[in-house]
C-alpha positions as CSV (number, residue, x, y, z in Angstrom):
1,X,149.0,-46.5,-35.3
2,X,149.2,-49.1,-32.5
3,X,151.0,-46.5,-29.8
4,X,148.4,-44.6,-29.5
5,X,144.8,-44.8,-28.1
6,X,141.7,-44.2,-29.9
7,X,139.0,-41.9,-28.6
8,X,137.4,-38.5,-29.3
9,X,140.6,-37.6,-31.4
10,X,140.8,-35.5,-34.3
11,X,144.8,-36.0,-34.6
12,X,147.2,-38.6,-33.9
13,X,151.2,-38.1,-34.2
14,X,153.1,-41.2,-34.2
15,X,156.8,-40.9,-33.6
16,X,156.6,-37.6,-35.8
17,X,160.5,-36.2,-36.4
18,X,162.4,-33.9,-38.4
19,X,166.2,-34.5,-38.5
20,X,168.0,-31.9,-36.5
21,X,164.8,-30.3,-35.4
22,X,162.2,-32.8,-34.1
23,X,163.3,-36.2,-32.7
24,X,160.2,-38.6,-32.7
25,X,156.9,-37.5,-31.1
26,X,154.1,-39.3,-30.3
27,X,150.5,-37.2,-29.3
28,X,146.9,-37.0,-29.9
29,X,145.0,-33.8,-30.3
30,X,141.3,-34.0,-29.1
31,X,138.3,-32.5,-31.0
32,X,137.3,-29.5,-28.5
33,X,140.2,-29.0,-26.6
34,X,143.0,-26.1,-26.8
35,X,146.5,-27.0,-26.5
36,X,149.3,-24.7,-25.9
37,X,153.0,-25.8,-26.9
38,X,155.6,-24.0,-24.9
39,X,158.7,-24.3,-24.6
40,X,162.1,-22.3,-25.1
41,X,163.5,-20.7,-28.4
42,X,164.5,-23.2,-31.1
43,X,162.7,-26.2,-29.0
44,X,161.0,-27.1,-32.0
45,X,157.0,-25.9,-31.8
46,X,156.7,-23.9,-34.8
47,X,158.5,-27.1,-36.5
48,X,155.9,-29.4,-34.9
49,X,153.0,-27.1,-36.1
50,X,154.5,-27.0,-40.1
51,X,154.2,-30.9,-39.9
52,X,150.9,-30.8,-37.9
53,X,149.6,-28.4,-41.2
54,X,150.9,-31.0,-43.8
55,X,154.0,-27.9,-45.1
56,X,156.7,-29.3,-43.7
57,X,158.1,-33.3,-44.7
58,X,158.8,-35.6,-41.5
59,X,159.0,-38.9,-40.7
60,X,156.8,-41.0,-39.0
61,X,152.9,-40.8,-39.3
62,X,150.0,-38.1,-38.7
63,X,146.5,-39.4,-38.6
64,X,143.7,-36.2,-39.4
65,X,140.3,-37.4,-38.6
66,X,142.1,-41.2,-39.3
67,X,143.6,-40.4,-42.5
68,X,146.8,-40.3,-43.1
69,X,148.2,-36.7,-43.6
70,X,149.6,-37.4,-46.7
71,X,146.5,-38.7,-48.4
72,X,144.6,-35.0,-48.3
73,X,145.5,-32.7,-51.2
74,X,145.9,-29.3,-50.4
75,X,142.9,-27.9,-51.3
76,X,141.3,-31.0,-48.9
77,X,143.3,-29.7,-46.1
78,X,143.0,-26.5,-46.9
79,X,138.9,-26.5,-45.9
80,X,139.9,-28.8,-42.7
81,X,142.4,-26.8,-41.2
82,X,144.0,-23.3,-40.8
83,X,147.9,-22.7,-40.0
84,X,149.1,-18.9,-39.2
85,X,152.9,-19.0,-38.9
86,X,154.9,-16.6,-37.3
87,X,155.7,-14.6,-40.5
88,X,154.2,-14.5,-44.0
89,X,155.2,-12.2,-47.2
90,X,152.3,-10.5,-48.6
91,X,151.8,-8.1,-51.3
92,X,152.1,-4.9,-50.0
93,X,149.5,-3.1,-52.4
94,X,146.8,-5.7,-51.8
95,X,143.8,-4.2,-49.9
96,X,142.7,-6.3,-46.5
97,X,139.8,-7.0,-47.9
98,X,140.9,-8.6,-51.1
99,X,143.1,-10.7,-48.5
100,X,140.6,-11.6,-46.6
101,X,138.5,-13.2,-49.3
102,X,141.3,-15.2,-50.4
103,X,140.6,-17.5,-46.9
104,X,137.2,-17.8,-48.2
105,X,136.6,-21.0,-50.5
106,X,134.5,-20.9,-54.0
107,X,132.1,-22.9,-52.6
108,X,130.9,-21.5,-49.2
109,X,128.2,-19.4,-48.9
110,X,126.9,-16.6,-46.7
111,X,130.2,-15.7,-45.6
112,X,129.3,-11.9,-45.4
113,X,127.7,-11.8,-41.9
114,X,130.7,-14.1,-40.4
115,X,132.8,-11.7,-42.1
116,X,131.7,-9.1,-40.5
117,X,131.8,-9.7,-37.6
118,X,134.9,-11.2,-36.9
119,X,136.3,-8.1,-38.9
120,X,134.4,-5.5,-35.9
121,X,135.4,-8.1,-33.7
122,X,139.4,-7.3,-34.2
123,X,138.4,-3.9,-34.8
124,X,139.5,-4.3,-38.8
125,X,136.1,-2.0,-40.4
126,X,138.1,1.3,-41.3
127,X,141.2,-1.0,-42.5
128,X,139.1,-2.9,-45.4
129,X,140.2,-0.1,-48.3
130,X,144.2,-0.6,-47.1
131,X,147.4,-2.2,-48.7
132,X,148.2,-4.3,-46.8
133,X,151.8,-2.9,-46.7
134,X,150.7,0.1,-44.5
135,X,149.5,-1.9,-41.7
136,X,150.9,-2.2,-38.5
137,X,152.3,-4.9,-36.6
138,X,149.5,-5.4,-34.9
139,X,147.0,-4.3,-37.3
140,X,148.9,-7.0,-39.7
141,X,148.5,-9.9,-37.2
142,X,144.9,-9.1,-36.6
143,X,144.2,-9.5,-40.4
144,X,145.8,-12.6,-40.3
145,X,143.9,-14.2,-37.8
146,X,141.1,-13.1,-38.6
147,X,141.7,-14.9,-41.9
148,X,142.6,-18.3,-40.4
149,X,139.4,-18.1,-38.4
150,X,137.3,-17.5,-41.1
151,X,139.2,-20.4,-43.5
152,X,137.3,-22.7,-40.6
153,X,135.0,-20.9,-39.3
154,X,132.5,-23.7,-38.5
155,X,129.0,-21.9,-39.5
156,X,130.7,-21.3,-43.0
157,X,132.4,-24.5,-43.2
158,X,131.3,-27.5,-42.0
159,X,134.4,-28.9,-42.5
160,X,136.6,-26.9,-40.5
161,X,138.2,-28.4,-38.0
162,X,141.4,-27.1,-37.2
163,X,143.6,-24.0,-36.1
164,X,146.9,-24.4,-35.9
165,X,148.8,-20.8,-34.6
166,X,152.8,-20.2,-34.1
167,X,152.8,-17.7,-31.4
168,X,149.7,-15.7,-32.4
169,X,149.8,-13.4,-29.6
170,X,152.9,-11.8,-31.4
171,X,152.0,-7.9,-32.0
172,X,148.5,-7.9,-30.3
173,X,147.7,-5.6,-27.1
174,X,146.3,-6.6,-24.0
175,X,142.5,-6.1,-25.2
176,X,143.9,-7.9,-28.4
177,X,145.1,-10.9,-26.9
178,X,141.5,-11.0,-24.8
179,X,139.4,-10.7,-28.0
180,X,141.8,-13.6,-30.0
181,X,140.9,-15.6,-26.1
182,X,137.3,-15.4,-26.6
183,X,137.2,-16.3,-30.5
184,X,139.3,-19.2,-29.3
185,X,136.7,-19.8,-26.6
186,X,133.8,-19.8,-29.1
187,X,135.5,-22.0,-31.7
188,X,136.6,-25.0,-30.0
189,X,132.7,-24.5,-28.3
190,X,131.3,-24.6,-31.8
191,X,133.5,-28.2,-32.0
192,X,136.7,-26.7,-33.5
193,X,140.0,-27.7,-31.9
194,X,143.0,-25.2,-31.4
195,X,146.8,-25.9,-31.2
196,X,149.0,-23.0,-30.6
197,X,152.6,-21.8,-29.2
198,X,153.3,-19.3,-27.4
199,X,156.0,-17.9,-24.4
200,X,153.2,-16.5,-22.0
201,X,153.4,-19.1,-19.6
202,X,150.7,-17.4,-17.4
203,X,148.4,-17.1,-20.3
204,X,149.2,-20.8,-21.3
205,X,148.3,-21.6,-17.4
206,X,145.1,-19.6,-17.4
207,X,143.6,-21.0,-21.5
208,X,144.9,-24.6,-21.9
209,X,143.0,-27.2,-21.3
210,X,146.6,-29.6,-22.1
211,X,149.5,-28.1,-22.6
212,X,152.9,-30.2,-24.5
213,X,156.4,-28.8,-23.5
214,X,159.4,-29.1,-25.7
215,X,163.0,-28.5,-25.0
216,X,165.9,-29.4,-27.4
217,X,163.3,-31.1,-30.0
218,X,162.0,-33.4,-27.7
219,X,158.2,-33.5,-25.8
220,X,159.1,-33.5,-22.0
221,X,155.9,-33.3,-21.1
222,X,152.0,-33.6,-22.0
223,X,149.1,-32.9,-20.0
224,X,147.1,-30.4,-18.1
225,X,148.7,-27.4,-17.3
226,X,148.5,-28.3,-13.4
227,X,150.5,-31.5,-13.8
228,X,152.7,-29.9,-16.3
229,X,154.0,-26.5,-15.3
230,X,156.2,-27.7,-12.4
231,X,158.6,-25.3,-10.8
232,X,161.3,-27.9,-11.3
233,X,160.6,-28.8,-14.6
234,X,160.4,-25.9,-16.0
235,X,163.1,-24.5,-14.4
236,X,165.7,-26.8,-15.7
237,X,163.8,-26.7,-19.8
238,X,164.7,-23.0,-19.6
239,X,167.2,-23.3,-17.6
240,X,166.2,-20.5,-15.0
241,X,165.0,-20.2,-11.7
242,X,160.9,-20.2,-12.3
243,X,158.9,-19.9,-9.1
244,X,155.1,-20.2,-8.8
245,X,153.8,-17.1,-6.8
246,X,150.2,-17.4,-5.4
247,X,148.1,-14.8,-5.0
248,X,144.4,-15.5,-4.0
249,X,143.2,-18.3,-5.6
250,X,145.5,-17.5,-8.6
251,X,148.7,-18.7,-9.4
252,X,151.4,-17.4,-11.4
253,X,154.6,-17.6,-12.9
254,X,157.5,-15.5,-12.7
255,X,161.5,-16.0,-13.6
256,X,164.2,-15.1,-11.4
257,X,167.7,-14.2,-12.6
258,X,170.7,-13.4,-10.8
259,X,171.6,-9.7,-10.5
260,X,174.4,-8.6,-12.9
């Protein structure tokens, strides 16, 4: 993959496209590091993340740990990486629990405390007996997550490297949102890297450490959030009048429309 550089990466894309979607992308992904893809409706990131987790077919070339994507079964890229997309069917009589333990491989071992805790951690305990079907939206997405964090969980699974999450936020509360912040935190400390959409462009501000902006299928724009959140540029990707407003040593973003 001679366009792009070699370092501390965990991913490279290489002119990555899907016809009428994508049009060619090229991007590394960093062991460590959490990047946010924003960008407006039908820009192509939950597109970009099926083809970062090997479900969607594209053209072009995606390196994982400098193999090519293509190579890994999916079992093998089942234990390096986790995807949650925006929606999943389930069966609505299956009890979280028994959910849960489907993210859980034959092989790994002491599982129980991990499980635990992420389960207190997203307040799941009293929801382990339940069909799944008579969750909430929010109680749903928490289930979720906490199954794609446990799938790569690095204590667990030392091969888990990976979490890839279309607009995860969808659902969750305000304390929700700062629990799913911290477990981020604490996985890409533990070595774990996280790529993830969203429409927050405040929270994207605040958590990235690089952010990659698309508009119309195309990256516009990769880098840390300071040298890509420009009033101007994101103004004319979603095509509005986007001010930053300081306050203290804060900044943050808000839209302005014309009145009706």
């Amino acid at each position: 993959m001679n366009n792009v550089q070699v370092t501390n990466q965990l991913m490279a894309l290489n002119q990555v496209s899907v016809r009428n979607r994508l049009m060619p992308l090229t991007a590394l992904v960093q062991q460590g590091e959490q990047i946010h893809i924003i960008g407006p409706n039908g820009s192509g990131k939950s597109t970009l993340l099926a083809c970062m987790a090997g479900i969607l077919p594209y053209s072009g070339a995606i390196d994982l740990q400098q193999k090519c994507l293509s190579q890994y079964s999916h079992c093998q890229l089942a234990r390096y990486r986790a995807w949650l997309s925006q929606q999943i069917s389930s069966v609505p009589i299956m009890p979280v629990f028994q959910y849960l333990q489907l993210h859980l491989a034959a092989h790994l071992v002491n599982c129980d405390g991990v499980l635990s805790e992420l389960c207190s951690f997203f307040k799941l305990g009293k929801f382990l007996e339940t069909p799944v079907g008579n969750l909430s939206g929010g109680e749903w997405q928490r289930v979720r997550l906490t199954g794609v964090f446990l799938q790569v969980w690095p204590s667990i699974n030392l091969e888990g490297k990976l979490l890839l999450l279309d607009e995860p936020t969808n659902n969750l509360d305000i304390t929700q949102v700062a629990a799913l912040d911290l477990l981020i935190k604490k996985f890409c400390e533990l070595g774990g890297t996280v790529v993830m959409s969203g429409h927050d462009l405040n929270h994207s501000y605040d958590k990235a450490d690089r952010i990659w902006l698309l508009a119309d299928g195309s990256l516009v724009a990769n880098g840390k959030p300071d040298e890509v959140m420009k009033e101007n540029t994101l103004s004319r990707v979603f095509a509005a009048d986007i001010k930053c407003v300081p306050e203290k040593t804060d900044k943050y973003w808000r839209v302005f429309l014309p009145e009706l």
